[in-house]
C-alpha positions in Angstrom: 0.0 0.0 0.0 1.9 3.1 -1.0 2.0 6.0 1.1 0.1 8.9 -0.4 1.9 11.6 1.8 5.3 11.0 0.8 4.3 10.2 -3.1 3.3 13.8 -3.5 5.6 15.8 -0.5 8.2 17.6 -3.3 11.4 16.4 -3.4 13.2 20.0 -3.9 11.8 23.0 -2.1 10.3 25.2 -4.6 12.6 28.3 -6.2 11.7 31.8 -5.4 10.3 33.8 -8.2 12.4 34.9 -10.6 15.4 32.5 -10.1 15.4 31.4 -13.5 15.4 34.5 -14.8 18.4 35.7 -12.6 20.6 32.5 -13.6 20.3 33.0 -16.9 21.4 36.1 -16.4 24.6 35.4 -14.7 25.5 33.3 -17.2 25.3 35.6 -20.2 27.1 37.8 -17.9 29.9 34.9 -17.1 29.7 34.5 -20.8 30.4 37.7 -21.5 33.2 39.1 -19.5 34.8 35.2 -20.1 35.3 36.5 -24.0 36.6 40.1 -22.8 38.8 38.7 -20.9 40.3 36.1 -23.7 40.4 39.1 -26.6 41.8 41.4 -24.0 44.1 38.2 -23.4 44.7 38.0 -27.2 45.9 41.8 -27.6 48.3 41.5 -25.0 49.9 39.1 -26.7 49.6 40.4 -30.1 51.0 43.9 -28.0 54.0 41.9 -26.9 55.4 40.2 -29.5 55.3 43.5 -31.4 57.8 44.5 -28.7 59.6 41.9 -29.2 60.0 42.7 -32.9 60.6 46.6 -31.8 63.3 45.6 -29.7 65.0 43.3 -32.4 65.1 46.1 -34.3 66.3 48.7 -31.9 69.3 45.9 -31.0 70.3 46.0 -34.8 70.3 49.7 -35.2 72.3 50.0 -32.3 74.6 47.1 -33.2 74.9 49.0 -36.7 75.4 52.2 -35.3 78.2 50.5 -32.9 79.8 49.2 -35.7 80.2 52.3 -38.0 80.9 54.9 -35.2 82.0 53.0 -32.3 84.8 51.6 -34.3 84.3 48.5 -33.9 82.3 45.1 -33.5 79.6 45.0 -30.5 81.0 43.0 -27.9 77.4 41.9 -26.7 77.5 38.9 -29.8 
């Protein structure tokens, strides 16, 4: 004989109103800010390996400069 009480008690108490509505939310808003974060990620690295290059570039100016004023070779390699 089943026991009608416990067959329809709820298993989870119910949400408040509106809980739906505010999860969804927070995860467009995770979703969101998580792909700001990577592009902002992205340009930071796009930002430093054009320093990278800059500095390359500033080494072999110097290292040409050295070598035609300086009198000599650079000693750095």
């Amino acid at each position: 004989m089943p026991n009608e009480r416990s067959s329809t008690a709820p298993t989870h108490p119910a949400a408040p109103g509106g809980a739906g509505c505010l999860q969804l939310m927070m995860d467009w808003q995770m979703a969101a800010v998580t792909g700001a974060l990577l592009a902002q990620g992205q340009q930071w690295e796009a930002m430093a390996a054009w320093q990278r290059s800059a500095a390359a570039v500033q080494r072999e100016l110097m290292d040409e400069w050295i070598c035609r004023f300086g009198g000599g070779v650079p000693l750095d390699g």
